[in-house]
MIMARKE-699738 format. One record per residue (C-alpha): x, y, z; residue number from 0. Coordinates in nm, 3 decimals, decimal comma, m for minus. Layout:
<rs>
       X       Y       Z   k
       X       Y       Z NUM
...
</rs>
This chain:
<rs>
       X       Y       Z   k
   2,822  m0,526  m0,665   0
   2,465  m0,719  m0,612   1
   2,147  m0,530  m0,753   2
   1,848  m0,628  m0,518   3
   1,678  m0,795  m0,809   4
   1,806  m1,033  m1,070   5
   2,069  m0,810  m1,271   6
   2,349  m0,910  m1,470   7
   2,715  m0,824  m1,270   8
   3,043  m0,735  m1,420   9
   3,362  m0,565  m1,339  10
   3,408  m0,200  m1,324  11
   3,502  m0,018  m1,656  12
   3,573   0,318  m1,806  13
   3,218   0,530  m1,863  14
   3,086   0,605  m2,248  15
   3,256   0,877  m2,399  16
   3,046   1,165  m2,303  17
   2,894   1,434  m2,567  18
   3,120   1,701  m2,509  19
   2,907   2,003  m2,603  20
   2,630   1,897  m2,338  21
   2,924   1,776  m2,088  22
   3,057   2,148  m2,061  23
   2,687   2,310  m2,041  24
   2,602   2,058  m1,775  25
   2,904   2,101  m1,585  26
   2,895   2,471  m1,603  27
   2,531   2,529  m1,514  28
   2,569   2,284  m1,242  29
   2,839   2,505  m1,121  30
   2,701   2,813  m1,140  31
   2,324   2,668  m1,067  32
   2,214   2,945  m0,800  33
   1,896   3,061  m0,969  34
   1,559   3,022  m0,745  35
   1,307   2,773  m0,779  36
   0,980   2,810  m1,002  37
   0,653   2,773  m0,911  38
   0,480   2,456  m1,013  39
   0,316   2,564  m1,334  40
   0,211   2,187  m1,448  41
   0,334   1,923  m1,308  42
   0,075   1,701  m1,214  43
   0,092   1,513  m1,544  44
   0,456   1,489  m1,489  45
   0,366   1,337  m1,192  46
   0,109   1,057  m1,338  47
   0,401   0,983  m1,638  48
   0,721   0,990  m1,392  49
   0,895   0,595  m1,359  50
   0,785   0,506  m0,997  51
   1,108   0,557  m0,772  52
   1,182   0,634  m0,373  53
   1,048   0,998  m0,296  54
   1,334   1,228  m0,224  55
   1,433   1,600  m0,187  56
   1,597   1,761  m0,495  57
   1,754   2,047  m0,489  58
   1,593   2,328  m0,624  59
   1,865   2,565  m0,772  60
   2,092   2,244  m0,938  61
   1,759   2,086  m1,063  62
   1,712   2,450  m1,265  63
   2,030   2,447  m1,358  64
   2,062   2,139  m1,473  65
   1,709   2,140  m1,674  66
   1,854   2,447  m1,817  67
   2,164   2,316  m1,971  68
   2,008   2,034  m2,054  69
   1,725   2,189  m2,282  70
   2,054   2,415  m2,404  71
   2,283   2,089  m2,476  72
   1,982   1,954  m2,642  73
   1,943   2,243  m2,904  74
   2,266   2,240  m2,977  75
   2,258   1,880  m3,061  76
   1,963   1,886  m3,310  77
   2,158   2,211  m3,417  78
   2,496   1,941  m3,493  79
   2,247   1,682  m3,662  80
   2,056   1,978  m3,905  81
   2,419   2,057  m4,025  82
   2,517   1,711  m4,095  83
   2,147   1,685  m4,283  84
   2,283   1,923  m4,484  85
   2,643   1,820  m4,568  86
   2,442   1,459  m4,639  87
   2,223   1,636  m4,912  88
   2,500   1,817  m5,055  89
   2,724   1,521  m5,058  90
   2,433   1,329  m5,222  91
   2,404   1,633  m5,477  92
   2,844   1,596  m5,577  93
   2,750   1,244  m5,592  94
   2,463   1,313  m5,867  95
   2,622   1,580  m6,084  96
   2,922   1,353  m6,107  97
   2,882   0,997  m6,060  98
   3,241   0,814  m5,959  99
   3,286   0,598  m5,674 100
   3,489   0,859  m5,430 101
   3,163   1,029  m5,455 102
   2,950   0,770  m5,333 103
   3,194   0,671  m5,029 104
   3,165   1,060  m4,962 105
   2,759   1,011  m4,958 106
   2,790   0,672  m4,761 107
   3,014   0,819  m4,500 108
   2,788   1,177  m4,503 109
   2,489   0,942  m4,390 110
   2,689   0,771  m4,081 111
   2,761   1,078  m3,964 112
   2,413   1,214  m4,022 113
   2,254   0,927  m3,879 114
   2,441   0,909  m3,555 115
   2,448   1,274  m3,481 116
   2,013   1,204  m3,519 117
   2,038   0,928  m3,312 118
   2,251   1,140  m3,026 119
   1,946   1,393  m3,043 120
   1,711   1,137  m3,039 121
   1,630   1,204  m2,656 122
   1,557   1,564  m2,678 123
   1,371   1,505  m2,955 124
   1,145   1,316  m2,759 125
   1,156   1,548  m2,488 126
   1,050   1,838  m2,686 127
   0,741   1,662  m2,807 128
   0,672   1,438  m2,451 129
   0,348   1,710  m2,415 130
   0,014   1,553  m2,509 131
  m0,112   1,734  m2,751 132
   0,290   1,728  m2,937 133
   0,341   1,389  m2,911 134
   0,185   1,319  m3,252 135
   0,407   1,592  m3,417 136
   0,656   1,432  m3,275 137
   0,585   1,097  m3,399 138
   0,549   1,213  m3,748 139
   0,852   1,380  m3,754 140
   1,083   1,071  m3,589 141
   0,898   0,833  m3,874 142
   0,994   1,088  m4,138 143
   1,318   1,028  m4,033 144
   1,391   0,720  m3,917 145
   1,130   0,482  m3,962 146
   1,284   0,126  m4,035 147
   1,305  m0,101  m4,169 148
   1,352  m0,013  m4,537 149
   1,183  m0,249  m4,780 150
   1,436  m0,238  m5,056 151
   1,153  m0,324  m5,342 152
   0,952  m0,073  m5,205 153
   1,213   0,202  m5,350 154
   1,431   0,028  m5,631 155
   1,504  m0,294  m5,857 156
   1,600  m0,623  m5,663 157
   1,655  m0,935  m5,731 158
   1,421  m1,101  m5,967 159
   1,186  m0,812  m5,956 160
   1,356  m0,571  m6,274 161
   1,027  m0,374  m6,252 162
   0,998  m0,325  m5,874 163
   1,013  m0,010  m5,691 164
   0,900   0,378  m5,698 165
   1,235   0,393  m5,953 166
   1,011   0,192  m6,211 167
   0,679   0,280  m6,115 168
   0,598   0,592  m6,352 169
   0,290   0,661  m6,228 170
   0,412   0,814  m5,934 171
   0,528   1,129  m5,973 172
   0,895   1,210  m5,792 173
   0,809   1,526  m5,588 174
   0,916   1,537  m5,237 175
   0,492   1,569  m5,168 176
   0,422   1,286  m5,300 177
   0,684   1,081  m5,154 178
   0,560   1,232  m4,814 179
   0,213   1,070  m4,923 180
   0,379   0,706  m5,036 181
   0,542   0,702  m4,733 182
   0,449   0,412  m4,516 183
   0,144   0,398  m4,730 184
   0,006   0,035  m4,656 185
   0,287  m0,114  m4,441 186
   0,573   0,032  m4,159 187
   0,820  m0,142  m4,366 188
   0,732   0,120  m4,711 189
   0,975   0,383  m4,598 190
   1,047   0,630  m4,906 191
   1,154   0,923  m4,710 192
   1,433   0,930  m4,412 193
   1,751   0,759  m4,338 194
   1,682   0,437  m4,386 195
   1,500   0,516  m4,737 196
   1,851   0,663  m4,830 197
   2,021   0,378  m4,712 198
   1,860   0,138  m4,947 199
   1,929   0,419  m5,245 200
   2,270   0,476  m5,156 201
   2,440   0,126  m5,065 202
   2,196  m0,089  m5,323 203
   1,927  m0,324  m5,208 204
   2,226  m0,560  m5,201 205
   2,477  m0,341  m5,021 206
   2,631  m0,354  m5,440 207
   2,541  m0,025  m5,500 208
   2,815   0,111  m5,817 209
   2,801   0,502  m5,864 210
   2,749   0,419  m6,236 211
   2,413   0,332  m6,202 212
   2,332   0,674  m6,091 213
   2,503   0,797  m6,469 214
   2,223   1,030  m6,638 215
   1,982   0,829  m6,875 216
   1,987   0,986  m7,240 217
   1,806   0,885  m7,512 218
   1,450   0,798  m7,564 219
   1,092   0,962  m7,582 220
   1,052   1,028  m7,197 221
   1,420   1,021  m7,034 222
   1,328   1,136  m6,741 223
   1,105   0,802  m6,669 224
   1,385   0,590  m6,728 225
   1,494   0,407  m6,408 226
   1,844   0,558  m6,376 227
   1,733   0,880  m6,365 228
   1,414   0,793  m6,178 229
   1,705   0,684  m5,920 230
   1,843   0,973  m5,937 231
   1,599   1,211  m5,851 232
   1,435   0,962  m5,573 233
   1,750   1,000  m5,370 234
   1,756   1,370  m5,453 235
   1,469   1,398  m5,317 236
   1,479   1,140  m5,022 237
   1,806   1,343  m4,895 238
   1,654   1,726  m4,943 239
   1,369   1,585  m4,725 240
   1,574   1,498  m4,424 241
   1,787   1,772  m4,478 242
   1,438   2,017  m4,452 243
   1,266   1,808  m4,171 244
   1,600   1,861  m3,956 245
   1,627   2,233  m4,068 246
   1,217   2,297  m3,954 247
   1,321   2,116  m3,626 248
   1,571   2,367  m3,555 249
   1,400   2,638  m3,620 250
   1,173   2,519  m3,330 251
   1,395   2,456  m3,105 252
   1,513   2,782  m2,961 253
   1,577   2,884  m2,592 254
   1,275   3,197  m2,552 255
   0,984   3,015  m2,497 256
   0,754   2,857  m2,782 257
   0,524   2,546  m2,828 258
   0,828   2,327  m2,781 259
   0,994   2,531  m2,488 260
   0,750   2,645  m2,327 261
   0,543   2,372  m2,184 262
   0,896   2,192  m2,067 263
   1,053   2,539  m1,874 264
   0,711   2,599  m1,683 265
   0,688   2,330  m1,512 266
   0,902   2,310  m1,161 267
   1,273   2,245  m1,145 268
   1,210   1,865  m0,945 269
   0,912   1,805  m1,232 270
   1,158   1,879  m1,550 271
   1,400   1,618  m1,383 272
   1,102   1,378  m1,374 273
   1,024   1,426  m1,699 274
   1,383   1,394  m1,847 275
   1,365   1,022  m1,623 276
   1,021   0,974  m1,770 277
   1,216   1,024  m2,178 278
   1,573   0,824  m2,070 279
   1,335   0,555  m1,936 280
   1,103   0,585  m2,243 281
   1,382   0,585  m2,461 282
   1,568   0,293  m2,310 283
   1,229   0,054  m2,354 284
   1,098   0,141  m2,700 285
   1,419   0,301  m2,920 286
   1,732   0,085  m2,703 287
   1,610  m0,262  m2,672 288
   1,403  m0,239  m3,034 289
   1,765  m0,153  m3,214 290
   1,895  m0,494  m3,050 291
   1,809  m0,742  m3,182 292
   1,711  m1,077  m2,984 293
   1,816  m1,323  m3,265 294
   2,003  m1,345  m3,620 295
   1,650  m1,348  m3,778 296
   1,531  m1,006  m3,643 297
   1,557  m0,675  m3,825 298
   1,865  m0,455  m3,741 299
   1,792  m0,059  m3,828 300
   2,118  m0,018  m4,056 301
   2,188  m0,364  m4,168 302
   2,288  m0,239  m4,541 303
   2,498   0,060  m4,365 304
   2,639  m0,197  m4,084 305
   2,564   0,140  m3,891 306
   2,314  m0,036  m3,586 307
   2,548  m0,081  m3,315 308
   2,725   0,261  m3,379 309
   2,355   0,461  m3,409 310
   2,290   0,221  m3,094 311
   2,592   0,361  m2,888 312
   2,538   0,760  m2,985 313
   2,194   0,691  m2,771 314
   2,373   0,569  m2,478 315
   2,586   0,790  m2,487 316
   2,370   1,100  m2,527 317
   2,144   0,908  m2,190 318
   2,535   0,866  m1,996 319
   2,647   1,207  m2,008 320
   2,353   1,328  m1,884 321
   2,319   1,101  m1,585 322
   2,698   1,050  m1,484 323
   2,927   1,386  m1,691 324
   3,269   1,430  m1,575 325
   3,310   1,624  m1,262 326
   2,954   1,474  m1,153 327
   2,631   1,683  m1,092 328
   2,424   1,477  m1,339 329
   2,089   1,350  m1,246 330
   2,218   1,046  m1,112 331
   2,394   1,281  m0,824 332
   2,016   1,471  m0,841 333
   1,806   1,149  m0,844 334
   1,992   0,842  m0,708 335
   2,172   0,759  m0,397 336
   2,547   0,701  m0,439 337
   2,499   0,250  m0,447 338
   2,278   0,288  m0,747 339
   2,501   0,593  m0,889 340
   2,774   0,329  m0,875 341
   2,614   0,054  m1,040 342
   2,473   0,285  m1,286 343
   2,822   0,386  m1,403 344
   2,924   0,001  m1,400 345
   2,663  m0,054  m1,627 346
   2,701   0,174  m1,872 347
   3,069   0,069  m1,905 348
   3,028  m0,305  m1,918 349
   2,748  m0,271  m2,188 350
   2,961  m0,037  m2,380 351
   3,267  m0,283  m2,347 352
   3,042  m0,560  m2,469 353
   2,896  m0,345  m2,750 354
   3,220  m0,214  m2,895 355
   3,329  m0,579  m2,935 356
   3,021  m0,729  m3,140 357
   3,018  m0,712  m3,517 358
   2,809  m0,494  m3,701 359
   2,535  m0,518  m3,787 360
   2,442  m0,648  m3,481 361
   2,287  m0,951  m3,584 362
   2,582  m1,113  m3,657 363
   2,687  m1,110  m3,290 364
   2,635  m1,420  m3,085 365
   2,287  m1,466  m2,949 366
   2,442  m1,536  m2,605 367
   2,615  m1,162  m2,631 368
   2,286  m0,996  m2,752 369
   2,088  m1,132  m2,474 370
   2,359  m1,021  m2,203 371
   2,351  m0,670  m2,348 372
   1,970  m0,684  m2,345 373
   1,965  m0,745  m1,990 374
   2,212  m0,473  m1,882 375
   1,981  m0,236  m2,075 376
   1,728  m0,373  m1,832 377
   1,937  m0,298  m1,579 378
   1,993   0,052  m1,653 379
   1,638   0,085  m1,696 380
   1,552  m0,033  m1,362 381
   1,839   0,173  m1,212 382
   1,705   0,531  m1,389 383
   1,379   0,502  m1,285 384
   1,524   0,411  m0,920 385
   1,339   0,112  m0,919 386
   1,601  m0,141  m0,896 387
   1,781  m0,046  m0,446 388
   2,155  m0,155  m0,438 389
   2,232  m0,243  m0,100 390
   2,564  m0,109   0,041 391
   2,860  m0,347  m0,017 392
   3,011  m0,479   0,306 393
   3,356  m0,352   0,264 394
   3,151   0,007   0,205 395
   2,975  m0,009   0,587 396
   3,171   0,142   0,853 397
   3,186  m0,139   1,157 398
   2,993  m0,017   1,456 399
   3,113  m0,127   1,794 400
   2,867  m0,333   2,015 401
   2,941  m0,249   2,444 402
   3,021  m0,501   2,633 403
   2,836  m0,567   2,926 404
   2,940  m0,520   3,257 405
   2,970  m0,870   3,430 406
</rs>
């Protein structure tokens, strides 16, 4: 299959597993998609943001439909990743109250879960806040979350620093508030609430973590400064934040209209589509190709976790369902023509097959490898935003017979 500009090629392969909650409310509003258009309520900025692509009818009743079930699918996602936040903060709780090492695989393997099932709602996230004037909620909330990287002396002890760290600082005062204030303070890197602030509390600034050194602290004038238990309650706290921020996300995330809803179901059924492009493209350029890196010296997001490629793949997933579900009627049928459909789907299973065979964390996979999977993340950039044509293959053009002339 040739691109008409310079894209990486490959043999066809299976598609990413597809989210199977949004798969079913795709496929069945698609189905059942009979409902009449919308006026156009506001969709000139839609318009302005939209990836520039070929012009072309949509239809009406499967683009409601389908905007439908996806703001649905979406809910229910963030709905999957608040309960997660929650069995995270009470596995981090077991793990407190009684310190063994069972507990803290049960913690470790609490935070994969919870971090992918964020990452697979990562993309209504950012639709819910695309709006001007939420954007900046938005971004508050995704850097509560998941900002990264985690400077490990920010939070605890590390290597020839015994005094480093909000665990040994004393002056700061372990409420989830103030935390919330330290966070980020002076430098991206000063994370001290989200997943990747857990991350550093739970597998050790050295991945060495032991659940002893979470043991109560007795003894003493002040107990409750002492480092262990300042440990303690920092990732206490550090999980009942996430677990909160997720819960207040939820909460704002239902289908009647509100601040979140709202602004997305007014606009027309052909705008929401553009603005769901507009995110997938958005998400692609500034969440995809960040979270791989370009070298062994740059920063993975869950290098301590060796969790990158797996947070990496619940993205592309979440972005493949939604363009190519089983039984079609994704927006690739809505937005593309069936050559760039195609490719899409090619690409998406040859970056998948590359991605389930690198090590993780990802910076341990060949240069030469991350570079290839870079590109076809270009590629599927330039073929969501219908940028990128694919010209029909030969064997695909039906052979048209030429007269012959009468002599």
């Amino acid at each position: 299959m040739k691109y008409a500009v310079n894209k990486p090629q490959g043999s066809t392969g299976r598609a990413l597993p597809a989210t199977s909650l949004l798969a079913l409310a795709l496929c069945g509003a698609l189905l059942a998609g009979t409902g009449c258009e919308r006026k156009v309520a506001d969709d000139a900025d839609v318009a302005q943001e939209a990836p520039s692509a070929p012009v072309q009818a949509i239809n009406a009743a499967a683009a409601e439909a389908f905007a439908s079930a996806y703001w649905q699918g979406g809910q229910s996602q963030v709905i999957d990743a608040e309960a997660a936040a929650q069995a995270l903060s009470r596995a981090v709780v077991q793990l407190l109250e009684s310190p063994n090492e069972d507990h803290l695989e049960t913690a470790k393997l609490a935070w994969l879960d919870a971090h992918r099932e964020l990452a697979g709602a990562l993309t209504f996230i950012k639709l819910a806040f695309a709006p001007a004037n939420l954007q900046q909620q938005g971004s508050e909330l995704q850097l509560a979350l998941d900002s990264w990287p985690a400077q490990a002396g920010y939070l605890d002890t590390v290597p020839g620093y015994s005094a480093s760290g909000i665990v040994n600082d004393t002056a700061i005062e372990l409420t989830l508030a103030n935390l919330r204030k330290q966070h980020r303070l002076t430098a991206h890197e000063e994370a001290s609430t989200g997943f990747h602030a857990l991350e550093v509390m739970l597998w050790g600034p050295t991945s060495e973590r032991a659940a002893e050194q979470f043991v109560t602290a007795t003894g003493g004038e002040q107990p409750e400064q002492q480092a262990s238990n300042r440990r303690r309650e920092l990732t206490r706290l550090i999980a009942q934040g996430i677990s909160e921020d997720m819960s207040r996300l939820a909460a704002r995330l239902p289908l009647a209209a509100n601040d979140l809803s709202q602004p997305f179901m007014a606009l027309s059924p052909a705008a929401r589509l553009q603005r769901i492009r507009m995110i997938h493209v958005d998400i692609l350029r500034n969440e995809v190709l960040p979270r791989m890196p370009e070298s062994s010296e740059s920063d993975v997001e869950s290098g301590l976790a060796a969790d990158s490629k797996q947070a990496l793949l619940a993205i592309l997933r979440s972005l493949q369902v939604s363009w190519l579900p089983e039984g079609g009627g994704g927006l690739a049928d809505l937005l593309l023509d069936r050559h760039q459909t195609a490719a899409l789907a090619q690409t998406f299973a040859q970056l998948e097959e590359r991605l389930l065979k690198m090590e993780d964390p990802m910076e341990l996979a060949a240069p030469a490898e991350l570079q290839r999977s870079r590109h076809q993340v270009e590629a599927l950039l330039g073929l969501m935003s219908g940028d990128t044509q694919v010209p029909a293959r030969e064997e695909d053009m039906t052979p048209v017979s030429m007269p012959l002339s009468a002599e």
